[in-house]
N, C-alpha and C positions, 0 to 999 in steps of 0.2 A: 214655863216650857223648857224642856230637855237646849239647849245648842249643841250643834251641832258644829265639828272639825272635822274639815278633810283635807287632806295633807296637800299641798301643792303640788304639780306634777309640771317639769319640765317642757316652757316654750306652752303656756294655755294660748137700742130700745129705744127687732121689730116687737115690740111689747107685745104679750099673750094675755091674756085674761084665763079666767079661772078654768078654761074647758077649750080645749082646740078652736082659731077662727074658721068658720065657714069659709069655701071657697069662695063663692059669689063674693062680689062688693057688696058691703050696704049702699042705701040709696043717698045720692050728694049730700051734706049737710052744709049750714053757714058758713063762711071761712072763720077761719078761729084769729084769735090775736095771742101771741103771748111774747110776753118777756125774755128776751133770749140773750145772754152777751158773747158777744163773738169773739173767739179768742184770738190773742195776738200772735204772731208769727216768733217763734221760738227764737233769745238773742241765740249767737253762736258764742260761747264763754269760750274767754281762753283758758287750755285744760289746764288745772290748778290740781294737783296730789292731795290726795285725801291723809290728814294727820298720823302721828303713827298710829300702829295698828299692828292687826294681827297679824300675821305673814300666810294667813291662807283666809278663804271665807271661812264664814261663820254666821250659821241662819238655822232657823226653825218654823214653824207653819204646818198649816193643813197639806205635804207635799200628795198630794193625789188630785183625780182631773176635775175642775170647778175649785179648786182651793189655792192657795196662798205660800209665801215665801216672806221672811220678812229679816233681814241678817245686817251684818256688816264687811264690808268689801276690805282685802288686807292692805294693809298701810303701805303709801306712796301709789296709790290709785288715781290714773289719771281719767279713765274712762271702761265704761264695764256694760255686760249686756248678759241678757239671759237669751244661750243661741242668738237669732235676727235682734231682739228685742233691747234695744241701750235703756237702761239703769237713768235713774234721778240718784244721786248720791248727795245726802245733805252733810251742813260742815264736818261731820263726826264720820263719814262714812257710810250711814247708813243707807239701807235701800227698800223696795217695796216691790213686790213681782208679782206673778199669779200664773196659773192654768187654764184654759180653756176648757170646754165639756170634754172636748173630745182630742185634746192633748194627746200626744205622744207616751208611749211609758219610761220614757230615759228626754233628759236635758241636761245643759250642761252650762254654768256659770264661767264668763269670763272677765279677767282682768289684763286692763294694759297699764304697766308700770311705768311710771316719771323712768326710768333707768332703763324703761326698754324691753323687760321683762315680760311675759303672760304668764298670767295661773288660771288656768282652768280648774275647776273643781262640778261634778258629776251630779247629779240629782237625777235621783228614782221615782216616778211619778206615779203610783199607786193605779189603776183601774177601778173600776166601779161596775156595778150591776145596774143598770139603769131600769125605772119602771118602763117597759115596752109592751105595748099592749098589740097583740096583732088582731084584727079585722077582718073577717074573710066576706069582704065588700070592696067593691072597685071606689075607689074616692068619688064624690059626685063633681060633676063638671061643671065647671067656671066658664064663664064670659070673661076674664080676664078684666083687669081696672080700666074702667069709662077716662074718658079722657075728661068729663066732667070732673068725674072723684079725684083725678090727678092731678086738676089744677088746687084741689082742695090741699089733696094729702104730700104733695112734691113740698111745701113751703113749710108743713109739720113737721118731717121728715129730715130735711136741711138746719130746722132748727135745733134739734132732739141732738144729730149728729155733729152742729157749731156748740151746743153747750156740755156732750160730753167727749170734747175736746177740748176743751178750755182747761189751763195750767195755772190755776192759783195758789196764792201763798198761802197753804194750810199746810200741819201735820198732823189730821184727824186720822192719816193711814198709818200710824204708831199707834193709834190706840187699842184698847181691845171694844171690840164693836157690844151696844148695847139693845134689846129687843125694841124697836118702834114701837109696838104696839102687841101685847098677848090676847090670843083668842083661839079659837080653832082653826089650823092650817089647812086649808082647803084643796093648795095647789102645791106639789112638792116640784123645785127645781128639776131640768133636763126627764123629764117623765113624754112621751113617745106613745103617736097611733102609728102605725105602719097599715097600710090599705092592701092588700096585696101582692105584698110586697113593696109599695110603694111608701117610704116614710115622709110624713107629715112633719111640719117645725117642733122643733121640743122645746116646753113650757121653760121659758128662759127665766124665771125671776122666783118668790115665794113667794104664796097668795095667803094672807091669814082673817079670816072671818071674822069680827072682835063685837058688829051689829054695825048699822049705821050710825053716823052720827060720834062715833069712838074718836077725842084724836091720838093722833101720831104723833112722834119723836123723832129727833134727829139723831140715828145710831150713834152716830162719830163728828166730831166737831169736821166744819167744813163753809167750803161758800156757794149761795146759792146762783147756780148759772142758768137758770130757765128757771119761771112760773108762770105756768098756764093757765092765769083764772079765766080765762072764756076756753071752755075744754074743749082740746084735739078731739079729731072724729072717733077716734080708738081708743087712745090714751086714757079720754077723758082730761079732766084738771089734773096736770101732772107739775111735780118737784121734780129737780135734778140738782144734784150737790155735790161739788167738787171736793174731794177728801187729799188732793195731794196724789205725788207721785204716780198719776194716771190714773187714780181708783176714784171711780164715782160712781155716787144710788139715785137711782130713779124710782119716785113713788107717783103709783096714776090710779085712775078712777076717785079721787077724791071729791068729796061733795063741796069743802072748801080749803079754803090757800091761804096762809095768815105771812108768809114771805115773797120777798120781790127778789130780783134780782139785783147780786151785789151784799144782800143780806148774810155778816159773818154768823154762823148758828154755833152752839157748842151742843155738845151730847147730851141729849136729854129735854131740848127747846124743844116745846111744840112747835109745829109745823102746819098742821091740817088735821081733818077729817075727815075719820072714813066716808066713802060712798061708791055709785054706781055708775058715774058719768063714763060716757064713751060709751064700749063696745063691753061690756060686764053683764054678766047672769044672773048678779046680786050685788050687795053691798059687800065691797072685800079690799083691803090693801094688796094691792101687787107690788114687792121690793123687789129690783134687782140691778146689781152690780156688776162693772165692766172695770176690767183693769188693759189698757190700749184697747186691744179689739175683741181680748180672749171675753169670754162670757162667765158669772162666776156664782157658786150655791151659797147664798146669803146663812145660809144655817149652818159652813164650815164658818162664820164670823161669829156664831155665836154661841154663846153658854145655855145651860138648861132654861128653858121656858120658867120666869119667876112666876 
């Protein structure tokens, strides 16, 4: 990959399955169990200067919306943020960031210097063409969620959101990401009904077809903070793995789960296989990745289908 210099300037998973969910609820199901470890409350480090270094960033990545950032922060870095968002910077400086779907088209990298200093440096965030399919139908109407279904789905829900927040010691977000599993991609990230005018969730993860029974791999080395072997109502049997500096994959509908939590994977581990459980129209892998809160297109992580 190209890096990129820019000069300093003065004073700087609701999981989707393969096809839209239906409004209705489905009907109660069992409560589920799963594996989940709760993360610990962040120490406060005292700010320590990152080594020498460059005198301005320096990064490269997928820079457009649903992609990645991944650079080094310039030397005597005490503390750094992409806009609102502060930076993990490991001993060397480096750092891990990303876009949302639906990102801004300018951002802006910051640095505060041991000496006092900031360096901003600018990033162009590309736009996208998103699949948007319009509907000239009014959405069908929901009853809204049973208070039944919500004692079911509030504690799935909690745990989905405690395991991809959890901060472990991995650098599987330096790596370059590897395919889980090749077959027919079924569901392509951020793809959109509109009703209306009314827009519907857009398909947050990649869905890829491979048959049942296929297993899957672990893209990027990581630890596993949820496994759902009695499957969520939706999810299904779901992974979740923490890749470091905020970035983590969530894999659902699985038929089976061959990891606990706690379980360190490197790239390439099976993990499971494919299946249908939960809320799925077939047997299919649903991957997708979250970096903080943004939501992100698993196929800017990757190289040509082997």
């Amino acid at each position: 990959m190209r890096r990129i210099a820019i000069a300093a300037l003065p004073v700087l998973a609701a999981a989707c399955t393969a096809i839209p969910a239906p409004d209705a609820p489905p009907a109660p199901v069992a409560t589920t169990r799963a594996e989940v470890v709760q993360p610990l409350p962040a120490p406060t480090p005292t700010p320590r200067a990152t080594p020498n270094g460059p005198s301005t960033f320096l990064f490269d990545g997928q820079l457009t919306q649903g992609g990645w950032i991944r650079g080094t922060a310039p030397g005597g870095t005490v503390s750094a943020r992409l806009g609102d968002a502060p930076l993990e910077l490991d001993p060397q400086g480096r750092f891990f960031a990303a876009f949302d779907r639906d990102a801004e088209p300018s951002a802006e990298l910051i640095a505060t210097l041991a000496d006092g200093r900031t360096i901003r440096s600018p990033v162009a965030v590309s736009p996208r063409a998103w699949n948007i399919e319009h509907i000239n139908v009014a959405r069908t109407p929901g009853g809204g969620m049973t208070d039944a279904f919500w004692r079911i789905r509030e504690p799935e829900l909690n745990a989905i959101e405690a395991a991809r927040q959890a901060n472990s010691d991995t650098d599987g977000w330096t790596q370059d990401f590897a395919w889980p599993v090749t077959g027919r991609i079924s569901g392509r990230f951020g793809s959109q009904r509109v009703y209306r005018g009314e827009p519907a969730s857009y398909h947050s993860g990649l869905d890829i077809a491979p048959g049942a029974g296929t297993p899957f791999v672990a893209p990027a080395d990581g630890v596993v903070t949820l496994a759902a072997h009695d499957p969520f109502s939706l999810e299904g049997k779901l992974i979740v793995i923490d890749h470091g500096a905020g970035l983590n994959s969530a894999f659902l509908h699985a038929s089976q789960i061959f990891v606990n939590v706690g379980d360190r994977v490197s790239q390439g581990d099976r993990i499971g296989l494919v299946g249908a459980t939960g809320r799925a129209t077939g047997p299919h892998l649903h991957w997708s990745l979250k970096w903080r809160e943004a939501r992100l297109d698993p196929l800017l992580f990757l190289g040509p289908m082997p």
